[in-house]
N, C-alpha and C positions, 0 to 999 in steps of 0.2 A: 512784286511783279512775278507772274508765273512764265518759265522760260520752255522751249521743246526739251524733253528727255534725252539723253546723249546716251548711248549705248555701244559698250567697246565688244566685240565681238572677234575670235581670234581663227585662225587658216588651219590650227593646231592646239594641242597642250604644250601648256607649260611656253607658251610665246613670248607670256607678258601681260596677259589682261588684267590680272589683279594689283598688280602691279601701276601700271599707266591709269589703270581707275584710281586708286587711291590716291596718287598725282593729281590729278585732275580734282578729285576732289579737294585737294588742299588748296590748287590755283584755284578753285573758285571760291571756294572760303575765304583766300586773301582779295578775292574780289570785293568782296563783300556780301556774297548769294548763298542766302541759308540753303544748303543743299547737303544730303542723303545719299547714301549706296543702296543700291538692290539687286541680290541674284537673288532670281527664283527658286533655281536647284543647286545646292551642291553640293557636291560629293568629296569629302574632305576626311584624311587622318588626325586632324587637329582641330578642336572646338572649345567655346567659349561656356562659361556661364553668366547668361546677364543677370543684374541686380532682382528681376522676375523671378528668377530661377528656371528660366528658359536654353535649349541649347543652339548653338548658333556655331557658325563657319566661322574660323578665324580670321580668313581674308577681309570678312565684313566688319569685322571686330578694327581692324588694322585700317581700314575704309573711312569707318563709322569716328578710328581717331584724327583722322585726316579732315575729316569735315566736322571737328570740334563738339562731337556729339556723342552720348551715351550709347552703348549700344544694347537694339534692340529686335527682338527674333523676327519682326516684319524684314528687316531688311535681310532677311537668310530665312525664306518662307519654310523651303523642304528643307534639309540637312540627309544625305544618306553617307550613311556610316558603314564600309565595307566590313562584310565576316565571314566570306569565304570570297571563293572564284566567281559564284553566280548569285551571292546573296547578298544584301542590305538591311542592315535596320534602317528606317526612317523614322523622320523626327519632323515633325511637320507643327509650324509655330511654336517649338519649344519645347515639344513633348512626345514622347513616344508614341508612333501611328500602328507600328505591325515591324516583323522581319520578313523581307518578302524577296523571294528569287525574280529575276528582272522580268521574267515573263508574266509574272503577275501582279509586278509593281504596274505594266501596262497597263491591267485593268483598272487600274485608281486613278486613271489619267484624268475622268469628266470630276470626279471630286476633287480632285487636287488642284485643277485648275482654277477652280472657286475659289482656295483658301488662299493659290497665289495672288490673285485678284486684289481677295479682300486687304492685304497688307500692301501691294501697290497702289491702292486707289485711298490708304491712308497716310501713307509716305507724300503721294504727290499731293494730297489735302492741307497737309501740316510743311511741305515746303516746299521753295520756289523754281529748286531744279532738282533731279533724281539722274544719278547715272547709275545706268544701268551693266550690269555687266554680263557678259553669257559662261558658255561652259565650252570644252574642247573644241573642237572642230566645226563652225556655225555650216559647214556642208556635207556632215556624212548623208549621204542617200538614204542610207535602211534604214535612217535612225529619223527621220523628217518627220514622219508621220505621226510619231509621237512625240515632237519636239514640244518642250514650255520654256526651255529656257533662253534658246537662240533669236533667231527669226520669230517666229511663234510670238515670240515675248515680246519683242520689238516692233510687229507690226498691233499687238494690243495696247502696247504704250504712246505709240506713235513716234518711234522715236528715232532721230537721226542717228544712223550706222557708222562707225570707225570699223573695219578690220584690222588688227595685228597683226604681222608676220614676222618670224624668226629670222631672218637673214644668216645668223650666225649657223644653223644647222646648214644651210645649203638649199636650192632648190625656192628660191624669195621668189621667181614668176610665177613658176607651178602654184605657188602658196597664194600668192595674188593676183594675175589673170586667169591660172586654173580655178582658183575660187569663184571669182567672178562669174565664168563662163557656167558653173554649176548653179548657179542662181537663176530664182525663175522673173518673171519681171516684176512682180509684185517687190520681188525682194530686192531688185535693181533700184525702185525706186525709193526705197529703204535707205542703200548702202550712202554715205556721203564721202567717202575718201578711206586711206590707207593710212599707217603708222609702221615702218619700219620701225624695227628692233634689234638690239644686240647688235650693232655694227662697230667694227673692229677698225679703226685707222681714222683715215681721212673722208669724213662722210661728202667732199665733193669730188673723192672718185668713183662714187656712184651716180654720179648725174645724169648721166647716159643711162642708168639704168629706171632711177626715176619719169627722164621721158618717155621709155616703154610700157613703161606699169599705166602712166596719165593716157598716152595715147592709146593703148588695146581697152584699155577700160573707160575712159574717157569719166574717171576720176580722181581728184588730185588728191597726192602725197603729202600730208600734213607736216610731216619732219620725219628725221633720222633720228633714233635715238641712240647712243652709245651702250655697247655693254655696260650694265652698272655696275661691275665687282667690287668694287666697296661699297655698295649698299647694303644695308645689314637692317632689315625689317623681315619677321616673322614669315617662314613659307608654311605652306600645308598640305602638301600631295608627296607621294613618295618618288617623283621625280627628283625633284626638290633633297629630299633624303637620298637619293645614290650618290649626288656628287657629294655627301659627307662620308662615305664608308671609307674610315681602313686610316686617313693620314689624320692631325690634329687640325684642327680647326683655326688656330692662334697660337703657333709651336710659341714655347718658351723654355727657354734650355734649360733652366732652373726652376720651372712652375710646377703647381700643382698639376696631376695630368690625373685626367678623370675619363673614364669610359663609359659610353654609353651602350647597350645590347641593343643592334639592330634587329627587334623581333619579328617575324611575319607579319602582324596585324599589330603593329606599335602602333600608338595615339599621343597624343596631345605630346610631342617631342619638343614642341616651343617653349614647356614648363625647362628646359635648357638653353634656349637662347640667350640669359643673362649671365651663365657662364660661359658663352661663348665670346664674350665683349668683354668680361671680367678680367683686370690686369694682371700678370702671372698666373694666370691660368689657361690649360692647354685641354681641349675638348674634341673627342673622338667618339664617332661611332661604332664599335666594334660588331663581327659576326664572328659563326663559327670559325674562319679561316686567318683569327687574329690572336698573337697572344695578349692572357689578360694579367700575367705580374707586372707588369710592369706601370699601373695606373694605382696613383694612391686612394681613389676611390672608383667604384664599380656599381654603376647605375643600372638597377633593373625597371623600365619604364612603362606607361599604362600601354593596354594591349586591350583591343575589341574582340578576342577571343584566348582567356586566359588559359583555358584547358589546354588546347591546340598547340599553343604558343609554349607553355608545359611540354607537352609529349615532343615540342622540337627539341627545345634542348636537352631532355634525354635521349633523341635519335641522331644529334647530333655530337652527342660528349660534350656539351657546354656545360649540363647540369652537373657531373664532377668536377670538369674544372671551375664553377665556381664556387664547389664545397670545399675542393682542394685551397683556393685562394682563397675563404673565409678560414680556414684552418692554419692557414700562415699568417695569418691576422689582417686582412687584406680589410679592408673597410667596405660593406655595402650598405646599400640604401635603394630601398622598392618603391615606388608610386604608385599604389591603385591597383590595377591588374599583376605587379612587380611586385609588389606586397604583400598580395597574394599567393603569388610562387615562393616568395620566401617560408611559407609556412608550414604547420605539417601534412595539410589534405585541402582539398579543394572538393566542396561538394555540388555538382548539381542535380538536388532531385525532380526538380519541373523542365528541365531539360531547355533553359534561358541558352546555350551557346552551344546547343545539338541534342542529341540522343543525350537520357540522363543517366549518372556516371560521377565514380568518384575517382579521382586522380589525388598519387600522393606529392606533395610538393616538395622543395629540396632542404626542408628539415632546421631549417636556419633560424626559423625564429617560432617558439611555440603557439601557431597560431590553425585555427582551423575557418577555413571558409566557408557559408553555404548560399548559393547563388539565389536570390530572390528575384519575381517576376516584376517587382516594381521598381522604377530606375532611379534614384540619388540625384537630384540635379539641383545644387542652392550654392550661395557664395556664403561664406562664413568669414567669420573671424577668430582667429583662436590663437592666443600664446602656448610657448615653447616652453615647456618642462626641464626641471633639472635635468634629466637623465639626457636633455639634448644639449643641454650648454647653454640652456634659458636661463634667465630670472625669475618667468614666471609670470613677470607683470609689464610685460611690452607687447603689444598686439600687433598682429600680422593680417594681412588679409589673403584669402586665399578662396578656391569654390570645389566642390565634389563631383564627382560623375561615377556615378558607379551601381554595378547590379548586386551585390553582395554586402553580408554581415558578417566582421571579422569576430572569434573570439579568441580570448586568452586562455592556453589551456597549461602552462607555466610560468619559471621565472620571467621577470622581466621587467619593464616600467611602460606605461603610455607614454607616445613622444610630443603631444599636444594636446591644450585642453580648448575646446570651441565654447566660445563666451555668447555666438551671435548666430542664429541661422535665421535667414530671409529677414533680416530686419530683428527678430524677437532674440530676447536671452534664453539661453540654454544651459546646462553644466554636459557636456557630453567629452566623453577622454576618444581621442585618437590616436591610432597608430602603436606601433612598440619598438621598444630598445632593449636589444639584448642585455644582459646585465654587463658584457665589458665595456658598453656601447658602439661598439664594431659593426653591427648589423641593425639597421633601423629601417623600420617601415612605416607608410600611411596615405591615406586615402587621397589628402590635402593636392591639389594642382595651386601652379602658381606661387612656390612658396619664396622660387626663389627674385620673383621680381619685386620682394623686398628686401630696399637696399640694406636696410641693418642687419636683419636674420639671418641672407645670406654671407654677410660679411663675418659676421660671428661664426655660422657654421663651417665657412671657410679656413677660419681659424682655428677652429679646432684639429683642421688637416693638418697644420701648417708647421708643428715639430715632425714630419716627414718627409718636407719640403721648402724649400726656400720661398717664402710667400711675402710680397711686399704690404706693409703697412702701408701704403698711400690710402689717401681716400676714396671711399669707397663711389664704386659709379652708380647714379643714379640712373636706372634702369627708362624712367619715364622719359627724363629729359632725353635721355640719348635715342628714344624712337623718335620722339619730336623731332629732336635737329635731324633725325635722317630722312624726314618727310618733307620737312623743308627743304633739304640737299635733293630731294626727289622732285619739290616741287620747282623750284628753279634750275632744274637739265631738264623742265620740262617746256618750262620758259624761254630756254635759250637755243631748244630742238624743234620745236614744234611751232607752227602758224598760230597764235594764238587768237590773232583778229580775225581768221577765218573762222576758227573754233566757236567764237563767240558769236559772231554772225550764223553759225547754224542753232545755234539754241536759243537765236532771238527769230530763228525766221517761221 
C-alpha cells in the first residue's frame, strides 16, 4: 500500500525535527509500513559512511535505524559540510560535488534539484511511506527563493506538513501563528498541524494555549511532547555540541575522565558517543578556557579544516599545553584530522583546505601529512595491533573519511591493520603508536562502537583509574531501546489516529 509522505518541518533549529522523524519512523515500522527517511539537504558536522562508500548525514543514519533499514545516500541527497564562515564542501549522492561559497552554491540550484529528485522518486518506488524531513526554519524570507529542502520539497513530494516548535526556548505563538502567518497559501494548504516540543511540566497547563495555536491557525496540535533529557541518540550540529562544553557528560567520581578538544570545524564527534553511555566513565568537551591534567586521556578529534584548526591551537596556547600534557605522560589519541595535528607537518600543496601552505604540527608522533585532492570515503574492517593492546586477530568495523596520506617518518608501530575495504581484501597498516604507547593515532571513525575494542582499550586506562569490570555495553542494543523509548513518548504524546489518517488521505 503506498501512503501520503509526511514531512516534519520545523519554526527554527535545533527544535526537534530529526528527532520526532526518527520517532515516527520507528512508529510506523512497528506499524508495520515499510517506510524510509529523506532530507534533501543537509548541513551536518557529523557524517556517516554507507556500505557504498557513500557519505551521508548522520541524522539519516540514526532515521534510516529507526525504520529497520540500511543506510543509504538517497536518503541524504546533498550533505554540505561546513569549512569556513561562508564556505561548504558538498557531497552530493555520496561523493564529493565542489567547495563552494553559498553565493555560488545558489548557482547549482537547477542541477541539484534533479539529483534530489532522482533519490526521492526512488525511496518513494522501493517504499510505502517516506518521511520526509526539512532543514531550519521552513520560513526564512531571503532564503525561499532558493529553498529544496523545506516547502519547496514538500510541495514536489506531495506531502502532508507537521511544523515543530520549541516551547522550551520561549516565544511557541511567534514560532507557530508567526509561522503560519509567513506562509503563502500554497503553502497553507501543505501544512496539516503542529507538534510542540520540549515541554517542561504538566502538558495540560498548556491547554489554553493549544486553543490559540488551533484557533489563529485553524490547525490542530497533534501532542505535546516532553523534553527528552534522557534520551541519548547521536546529534549533529554544533548546537547540539555547546550544551556539552566545559562539565562531564556522565560524572563518575571514580571513572575514567576523558576529554574531548572542542575544535572549530570538529566533525564526526559521535565516533564518542559510546563513551558517553559507557559505565565509569566521565566524558567532556574541552576548549581553550578548560584545564587539560586532569583527564586520563585527551582526545584530539576529526576537524573539516585541519590547518585552520592547527593554527588555533597554537593562537590559543592549546598547542603547548597539550605537549606539556604528553610530556607528563598524559595519554592522547587523534582521529583523522587529530591525527594529523599529532604529527610533524601538515602539507597542502593543491591547496584542498585554502591557499596552499605547509604548517608544522605538534610533534607528538613522527608522522608527516600531505593533503590529497581525492576524498577517502569506504567502511573497512581492520584489527588492532599489538602496540594497541590487540591480538591482532579480532576484527573491528569501522569507515574513513578523509583528504590525506599519513606517513611515518620515525619510531613507532602502526595501530591497525585493515583486512577489508568496500567489501574486497586489502593488507593496508593504519594509524601509529608512539613507542611508550601514550600517544596514538588513526584515520579509523567509529571504532569505538565496538563493544569489545572499546572495552579493551578502556582497559588499558584503567591502572590510572578506577574502572569497573562490569560488562561491557552493547553500543547497538542501547540506540535501539532508546528508539523504542523515543518511539513510545511518541505514542503516548501525540494523536496518533489522526497521524495515520493523514498519510492515508
Amino acid at each position: 500500500m503506498k501512503y501520503r509522505p509526511l514531512m516534519i518541518l520545523g519554526s527554527g533549529s535545533d527544535v526537534g525535527k530529526s528527532l520526532v522523524a526518527a520517532g515516527l519512523c520507528r512508529v510506523f515500522r512497528q506499524e508495520g509500513i515499510r517506510v524510509a527517511p529523506f532530507k534533501a539537504q543537509n548541513m551536518a558536522l557529523n557524517s556517516f559512511i554507507t556500505p557504498e562508500g557513500g557519505e551521508m548525514g548522520r541524522a539519516q543514519v540514526v532515521q534510516a535505524m529507526a525504520a529497520g533499514l540500511a543506510p543509504h545516500v538517497d536518503m541524504n541527497p546533498i550533505l554540505l559540510k561546513p569549512t569556513s564562515q561562508v564556505g561548504s564542501q558538498v557531497i552530493v549522492h555520496g561523493k564529493v560535488y565542489g567547495n563552494f561559497p553559498a553565493r555560488d552554491y545558489y548557482r547549482e540550484k537547477p542541477r541539484l534539484i534533479r539529483k534530489v529528485m532522482e533519490s526521492y522518486r526512488r525511496l518513494s518506488q522501493a517504499y510505502e511511506l517516506v518521511v520526509l524531513e526539512g532543514a531550519g526554519s521552513a520560513v526564512e524570507l531571503n532564503l525561499k527563493k532558493n529553498d529544496l529542502v523545506n516547502f519547496a520539497m514538500a510541495r514536489r513530494a506531495g506531502a502532508a506538513v507537521l511544523l515543530v516548535a520549541d516551547i522550551d526556548r520561549g516565544g511557541v505563538f511567534a514560532a507557530t501563528i508567526g509561522s503560519y502567518q509567513l506562509l503563502t497559501a500554497a503553502e497553507r494548504r501543505l501544512l496539516a498541524g503542529f507538534i510542540i516540543n520540549k515541554f517542561r511540566g504538566d502538558p495540560e497547563l498548556f491547554r489554553d494555549g493549544v486553543d490559540i495555536i488551533e484557533k489563529r491557525t485553524r490547525r490542530p496540535v497533534l501532542g505535546i511532547l516532553p523534553y527528552l533529557t534522557d534520551l541519548a541518540l547521536p546529534e549533529e550540529d554544533s548546537v547540539a555540541l555547546g550544551r556539552k562544553i566545559g562539565g562531564f557528560c556522565q560524572p563518575q567520581a571514580n571513572g575514567l575522565k576523558i576529554g574531548v578538544l572542542r575544535l572549530p570545524h570538529i566533525s564526526n564527534y559521535t565516533d564518542f558517543d559510546p563513551l558517553e553511555h559507557e559505565a565509569g566513565v566521565s566524558l567532556r568537551y574541552l576548549d581553550h578556557n578548560n584545564d587539560l591534567s586532569d583527564v586520563d586521556l585527551l582526545i584530539l578529534p576529526g576537524t573539516k579544516n585541519t590547518i585552520n584548526d592547527l593554527r588555533y591551537l597554537k593562537e590559543t596556547g592549546l598547542a603547548g599545553r597539550i605537549q606539556d600534557y604528553a610530556q607528563n605522560r598524559g595519554r592522547l589519541l587523534g582521529i583523522c584530522g587529530g591525527y594529523q595535528m599529532l604529527g610533524l607537518e601538515v602539507r597542502d600543496p593543491l591547496g584542498v583546505e585554502g591557499p596552499p601552505r605547509v604548517e608544522a604540527g605538534l610533534g607528538l608522533l613522527p608522522m608527516v601529512t600531505t593533503m590529497a585532492g581525492e576524498k577517502t570515503t569506504t567502511q573497512v574492517r581492520a584489527k588492532a595491533l599489538p602496540a594497541l593492546g590487540g591480538t591482532g586477530n579480532e576484527s573491528l568495523a569501522a569507515y574513513e573519511i578523509h583528504m590525506g596520506e599519513t606517513e611515518a617518518r620515525g619510531p613507532g608501530s602502526p595501530a591497525f591493520a585493515i583486512f577489508e575495504r568496500h567489501g574486497s581484501g586489502v593488507d593496508v597498516a593504519d594509524g601509529w603508536v608512539s613507542p611508550d604507547g601514550r600517544v596514538i593515532g588513526t584515520y579509523l571513525h567509529g571504532l569505538f562502537e565496538n563493544d569489545a575494542f572499546r572495552r579493551r582499550f578502556l582497559n588499558v586506562l584503567a591502572p590510572t583509574a578506577d574502572f569497573p569490570a562490569s560488562a561491557p555495553l552493547s553500543f547497538r542494543d542501547f540506540l535501539e531501546t532508546q528508539l523504542d523509548k523515543l518511539a513510545a513518548e511518541l505514542r503516548k504524546r501525540l494523536n496518533i489516529s489522526l497521524l495515520k489518517d493523514l498519510i492515508c488521505s
